[in-house]
N, C-alpha and C positions, 0 to 999 in steps of 0.2 A: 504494500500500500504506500501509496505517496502519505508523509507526513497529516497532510490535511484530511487524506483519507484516511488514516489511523485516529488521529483524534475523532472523526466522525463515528467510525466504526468502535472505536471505544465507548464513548459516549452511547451506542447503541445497543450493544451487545458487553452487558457488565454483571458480576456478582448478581446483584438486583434482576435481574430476569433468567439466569441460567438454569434455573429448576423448572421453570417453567416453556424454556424454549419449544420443547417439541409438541406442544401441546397447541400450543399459540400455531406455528408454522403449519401444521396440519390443518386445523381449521381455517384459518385466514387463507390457506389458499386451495379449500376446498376437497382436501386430500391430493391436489395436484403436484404436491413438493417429492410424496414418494415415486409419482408416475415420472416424472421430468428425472429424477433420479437414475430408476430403471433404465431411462435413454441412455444418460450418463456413463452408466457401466457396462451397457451395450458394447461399447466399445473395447471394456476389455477383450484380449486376442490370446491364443495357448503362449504364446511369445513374451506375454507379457511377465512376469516372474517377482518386479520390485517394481511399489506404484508408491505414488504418492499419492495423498486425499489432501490436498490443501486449502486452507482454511475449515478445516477438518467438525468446528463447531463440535457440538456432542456427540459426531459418529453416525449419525443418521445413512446418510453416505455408503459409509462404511460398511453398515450391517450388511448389503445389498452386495458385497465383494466376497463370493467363495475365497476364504483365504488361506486354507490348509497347508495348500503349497504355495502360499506367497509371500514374503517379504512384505507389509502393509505399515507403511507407514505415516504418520500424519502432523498437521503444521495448524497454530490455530492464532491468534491475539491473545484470544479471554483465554487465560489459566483456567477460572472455573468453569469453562466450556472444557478445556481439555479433560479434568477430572472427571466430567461425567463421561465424557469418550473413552478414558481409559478402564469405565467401570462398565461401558458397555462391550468394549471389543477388545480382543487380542491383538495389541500394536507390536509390532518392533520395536519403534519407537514414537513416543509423540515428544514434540518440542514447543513450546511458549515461545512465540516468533512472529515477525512481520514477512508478507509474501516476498516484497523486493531483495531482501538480506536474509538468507537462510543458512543454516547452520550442517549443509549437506557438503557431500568433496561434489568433484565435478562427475558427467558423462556417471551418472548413479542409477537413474530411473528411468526404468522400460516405457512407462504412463506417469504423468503427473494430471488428477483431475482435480477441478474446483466449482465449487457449487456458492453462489452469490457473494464472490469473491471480486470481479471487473471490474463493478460500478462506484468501488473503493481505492482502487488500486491505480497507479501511475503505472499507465496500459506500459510504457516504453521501459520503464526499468526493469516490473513484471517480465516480461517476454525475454530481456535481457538473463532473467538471471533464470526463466527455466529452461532457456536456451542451455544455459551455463552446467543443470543438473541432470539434463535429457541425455540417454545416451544415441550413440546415431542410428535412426530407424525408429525412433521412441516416442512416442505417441503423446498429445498434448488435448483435453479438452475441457472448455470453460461452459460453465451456464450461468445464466443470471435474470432478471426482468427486462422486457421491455416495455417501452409504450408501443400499443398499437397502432396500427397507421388507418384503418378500417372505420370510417367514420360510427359506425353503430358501436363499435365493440370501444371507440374514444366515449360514448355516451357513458355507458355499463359501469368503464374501467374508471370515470369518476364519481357515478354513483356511490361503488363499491368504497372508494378508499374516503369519502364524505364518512359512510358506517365507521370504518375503520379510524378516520382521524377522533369521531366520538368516543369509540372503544379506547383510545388511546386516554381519553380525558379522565377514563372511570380507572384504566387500569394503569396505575403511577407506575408498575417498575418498566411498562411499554409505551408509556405515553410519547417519549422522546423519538420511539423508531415510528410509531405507528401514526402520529402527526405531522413527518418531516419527510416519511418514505416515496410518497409518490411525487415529490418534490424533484427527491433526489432521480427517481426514474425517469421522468421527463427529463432533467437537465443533461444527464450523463449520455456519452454517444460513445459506448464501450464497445459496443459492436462493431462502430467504424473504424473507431482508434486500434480495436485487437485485429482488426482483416489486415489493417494497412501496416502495424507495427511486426505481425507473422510473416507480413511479405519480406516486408523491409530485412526481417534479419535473415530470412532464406529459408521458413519453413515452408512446404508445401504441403499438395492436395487439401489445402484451407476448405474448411466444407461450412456453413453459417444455417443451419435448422432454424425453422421457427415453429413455435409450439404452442398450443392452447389460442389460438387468435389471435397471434401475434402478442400476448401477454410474458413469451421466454423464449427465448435461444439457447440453442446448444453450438457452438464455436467448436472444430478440432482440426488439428493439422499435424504434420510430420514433421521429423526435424530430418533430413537427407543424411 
């Protein structure tokens, strides 16, 4: 995460709501967090052997990784998001860490995936450093929100987060993420910034899904 994106991402995801995360993400997006997940690890390939789960949050992710024969490791901000991660799943390792500066050697991981991790993050350093931990032929893929572009589905997707900014007013330890989030999904253009920063550093077969009526993306490419 870029700086500004860390404090943001702190400020949202703290002590104060981490008992309660999985609970909240389920419902607010309908049970579509697990499904968009699914996609996510779709991606896993027999090839694949050491991943990373980055921004790893409480595991969610995670549980969804047959991991008997893998190497699963994961990366988070919140300490108390990792603790329940680490009470949910068998890691290698997890580490209390920012995406851009990670505490991995290089050419390590066969996959690195991250789940609402973009719209935080300084697309260009990001890319840069899982450049840095991919090994060659090693698979990268990102998911996060979008705004829709679909005029009806722009009606809905303000309705909805009107509920949600209210929910946020009654619920203090979510009030901060749930009355600032659609904010932040409209301003951020992660999608554009990650296509063109993938290029720029020479991953290919860049693939860009769009999910749910244009409410998510799934981002992935190669590193050659």
């Amino acid at each position: 995460m870029s700086f500004e994106g860390s404090f943001i991402a702190r400020k949202f995801f703290s002590s104060l709501n981490a008992s309660s995360y999985d609970l909240v993400v389920k419902y607010t997006t309908f049970g579509k967090d697990s499904t968009w997940k699914k996609h996510i690890v779709k991606h896993i390939k027999e090839y694949h052997k050491c991943i990373l789960d980055l921004a790893c949050g409480t595991g969610i992710c995670s549980t969804f990784i047959k991991s008997e024969k893998l190497d699963l490791y994961g990366a988070d901000l919140t300490f108390e998001y990792i603790l329940k991660a680490k009470k949910r799943m068998k890691y290698s390792l997890l580490t209390n860490s920012i995406a851009e500066f990670l505490p991995f050697k290089s050419n390590m991981f066969d996959l690195v995936i991250s789940s609402y991790l973009a719209k935080y993050a300084n697309i260009k350093l990001l890319v840069e450093e899982i450049w840095r931990i991919t090994k060659k032929n090693g698979s990268v893929v990102f998911h996060d929100f979008t705004f829709p572009n679909n005029i009806f589905m722009k009606f809905f997707w303000h309705k909805y987060f009107r509920i949600l900014n209210f929910i946020g007013k009654i619920a203090k330890p979510w009030e901060s993420v749930l009355s600032n989030l659609d904010n932040l999904i409209k301003e951020t253009k992660w999608t554009t910034m990650l296509l063109n920063a993938l290029g720029n550093k020479g991953f290919k077969s860049i693939v860009i899904e769009s999910h749910t009526f244009g409410t998510s993306a799934i981002v992935s490419a190669i590193k050659p």
